[in-house]
Each structure stands twice: as C-alpha cells, then as structure tokens.
BAFI-3210 file (N, C-alpha, C; in Angstrom, 3 decimals, decimal comma, padded with zeros to 6 digits):
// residues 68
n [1|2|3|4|5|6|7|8|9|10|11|12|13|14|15|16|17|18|19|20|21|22|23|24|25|26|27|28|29|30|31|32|33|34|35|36|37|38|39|40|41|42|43|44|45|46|47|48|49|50|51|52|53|54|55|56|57|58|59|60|61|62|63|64|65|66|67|68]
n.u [116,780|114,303|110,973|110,007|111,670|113,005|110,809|111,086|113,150|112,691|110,830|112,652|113,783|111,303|109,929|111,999|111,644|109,325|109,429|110,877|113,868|117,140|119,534|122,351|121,738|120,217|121,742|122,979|122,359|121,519|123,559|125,520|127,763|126,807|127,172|126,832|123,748|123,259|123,888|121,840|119,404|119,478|119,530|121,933|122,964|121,710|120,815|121,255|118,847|118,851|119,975|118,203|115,849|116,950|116,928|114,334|113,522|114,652|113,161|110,925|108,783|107,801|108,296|106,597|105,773|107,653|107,036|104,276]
n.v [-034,585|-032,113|-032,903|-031,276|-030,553|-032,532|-033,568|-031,316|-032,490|-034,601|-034,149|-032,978|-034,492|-036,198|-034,134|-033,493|-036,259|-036,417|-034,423|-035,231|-034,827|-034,963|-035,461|-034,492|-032,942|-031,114|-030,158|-028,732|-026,622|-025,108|-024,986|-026,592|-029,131|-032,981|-034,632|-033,275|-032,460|-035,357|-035,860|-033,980|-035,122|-037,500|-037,152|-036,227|-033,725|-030,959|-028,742|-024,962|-022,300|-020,494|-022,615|-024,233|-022,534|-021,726|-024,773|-024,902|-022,554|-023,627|-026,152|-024,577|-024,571|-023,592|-022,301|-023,449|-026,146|-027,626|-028,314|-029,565]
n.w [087,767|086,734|086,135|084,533|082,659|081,658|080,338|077,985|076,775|075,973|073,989|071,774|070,624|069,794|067,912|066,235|064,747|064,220|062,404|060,395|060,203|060,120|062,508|062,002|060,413|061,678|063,870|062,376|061,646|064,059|065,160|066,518|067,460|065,741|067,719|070,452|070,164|070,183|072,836|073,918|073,343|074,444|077,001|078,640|078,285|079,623|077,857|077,233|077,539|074,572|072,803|073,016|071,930|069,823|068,572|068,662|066,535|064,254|063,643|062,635|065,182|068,311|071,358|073,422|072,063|072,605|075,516|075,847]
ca.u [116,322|113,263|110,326|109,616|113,224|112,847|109,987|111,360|114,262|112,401|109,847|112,952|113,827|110,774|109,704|112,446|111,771|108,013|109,381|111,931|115,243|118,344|120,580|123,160|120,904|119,056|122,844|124,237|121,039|121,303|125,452|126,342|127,685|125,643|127,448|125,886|122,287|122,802|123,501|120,980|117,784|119,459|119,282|122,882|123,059|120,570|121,111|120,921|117,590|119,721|120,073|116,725|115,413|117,641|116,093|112,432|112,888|114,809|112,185|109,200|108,394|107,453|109,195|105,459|105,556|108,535|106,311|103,179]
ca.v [-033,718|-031,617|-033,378|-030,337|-030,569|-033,887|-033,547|-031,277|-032,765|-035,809|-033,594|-032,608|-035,671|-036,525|-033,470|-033,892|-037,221|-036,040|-033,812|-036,136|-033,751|-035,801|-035,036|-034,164|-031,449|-030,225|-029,555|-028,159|-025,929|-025,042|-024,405|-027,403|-030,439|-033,924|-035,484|-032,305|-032,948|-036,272|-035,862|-033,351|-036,013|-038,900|-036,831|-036,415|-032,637|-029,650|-027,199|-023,713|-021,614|-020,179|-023,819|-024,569|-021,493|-022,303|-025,907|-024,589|-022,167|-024,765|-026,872|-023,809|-024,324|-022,441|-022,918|-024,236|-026,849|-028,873|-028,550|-030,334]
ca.w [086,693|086,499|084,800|083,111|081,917|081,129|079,128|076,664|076,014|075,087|072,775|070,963|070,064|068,957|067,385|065,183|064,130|063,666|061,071|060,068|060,073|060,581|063,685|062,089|059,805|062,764|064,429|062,038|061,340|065,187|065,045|067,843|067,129|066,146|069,081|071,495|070,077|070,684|074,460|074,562|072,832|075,375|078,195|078,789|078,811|079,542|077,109|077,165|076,548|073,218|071,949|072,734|071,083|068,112|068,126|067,991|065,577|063,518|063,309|062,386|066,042|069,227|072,679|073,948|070,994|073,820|076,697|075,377]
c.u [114,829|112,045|110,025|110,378|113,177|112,123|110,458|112,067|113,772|111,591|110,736|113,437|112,705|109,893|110,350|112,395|110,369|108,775|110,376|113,092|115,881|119,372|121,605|122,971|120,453|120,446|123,416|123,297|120,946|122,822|125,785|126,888|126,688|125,795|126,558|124,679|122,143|122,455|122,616|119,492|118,309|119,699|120,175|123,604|121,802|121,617|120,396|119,521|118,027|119,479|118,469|115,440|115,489|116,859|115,009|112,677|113,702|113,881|110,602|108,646|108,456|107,845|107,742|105,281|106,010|107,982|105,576|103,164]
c.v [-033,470|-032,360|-032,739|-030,751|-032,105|-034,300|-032,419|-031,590|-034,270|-035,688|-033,200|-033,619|-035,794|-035,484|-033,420|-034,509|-037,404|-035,476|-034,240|-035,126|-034,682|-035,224|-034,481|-032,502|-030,343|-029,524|-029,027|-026,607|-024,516|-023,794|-025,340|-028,795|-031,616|-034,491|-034,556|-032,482|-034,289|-036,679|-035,066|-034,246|-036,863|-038,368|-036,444|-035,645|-031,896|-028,656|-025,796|-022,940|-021,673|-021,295|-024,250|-023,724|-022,183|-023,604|-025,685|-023,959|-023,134|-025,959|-026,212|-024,670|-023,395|-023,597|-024,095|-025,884|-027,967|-029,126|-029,444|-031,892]
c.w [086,882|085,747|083,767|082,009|080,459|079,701|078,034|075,850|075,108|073,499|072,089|070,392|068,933|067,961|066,010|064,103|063,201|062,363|059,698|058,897|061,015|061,537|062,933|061,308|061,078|063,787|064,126|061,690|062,649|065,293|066,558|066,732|067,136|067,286|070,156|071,396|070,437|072,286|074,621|074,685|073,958|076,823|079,258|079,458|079,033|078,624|077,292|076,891|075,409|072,585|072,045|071,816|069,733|067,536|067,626|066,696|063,923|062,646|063,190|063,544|067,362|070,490|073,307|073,095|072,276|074,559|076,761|075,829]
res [x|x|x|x|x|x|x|x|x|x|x|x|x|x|x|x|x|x|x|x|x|x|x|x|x|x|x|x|x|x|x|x|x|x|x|x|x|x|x|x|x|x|x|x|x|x|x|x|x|x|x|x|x|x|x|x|x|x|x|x|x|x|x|x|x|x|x|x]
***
C-alpha cells in the first residue's frame, strides 16, 4: 500500500474521532455499512474516491484535510 494511501485512511479514522462521530453515524451518514468503514479506518479496504468524498464532506471537511 501506498503511504499516501495509507495516510489517509488513517486521518479518517482519526478525523472522525477528532470530531467524535460514531462509526456507525459517520456510515450511515456516508450510505456504506459500519462493518465497510470499519475495514476502511483498519486498513482492510481502499475505498473509492466517492466514499472518500462522501467521508470528507460528512465530516464539514475537505479532501486535503486526509492528507495532512
């Protein structure tokens, strides 16, 4: 895996937890399952731009927000 990759999947994790929105809110918020967010925060799957989109603007953030 990409580190880029890597690294955002970990910033959505904790971006989340920064704003403290519960997995199963932030999935259903999104339209995936909590089980799919969960493999996506543990690194499990790569998701889609689309879902990653969806994540940011979920959480009143910007795609650059993951990168950081």
């Amino acid at each position: 895996m990409e580190r880029e990759t890597e690294k955002i999947l970990e910033n959505i994790r904790s971006k989340r937890l920064e704003k403290k929105v519960s997995l199963l809110n932030l999935a259903n918020n999104v339209g995936i399952s909590h089980s799919h967010l969960y493999y996506i925060e543990s690194k499990r799957v790569i998701p889609s731009i689309d879902v990653v989109v969806k994540i940011a603007k979920s959480l009143d953030l910007g795609l650059q927000d993951f990168l950081e």
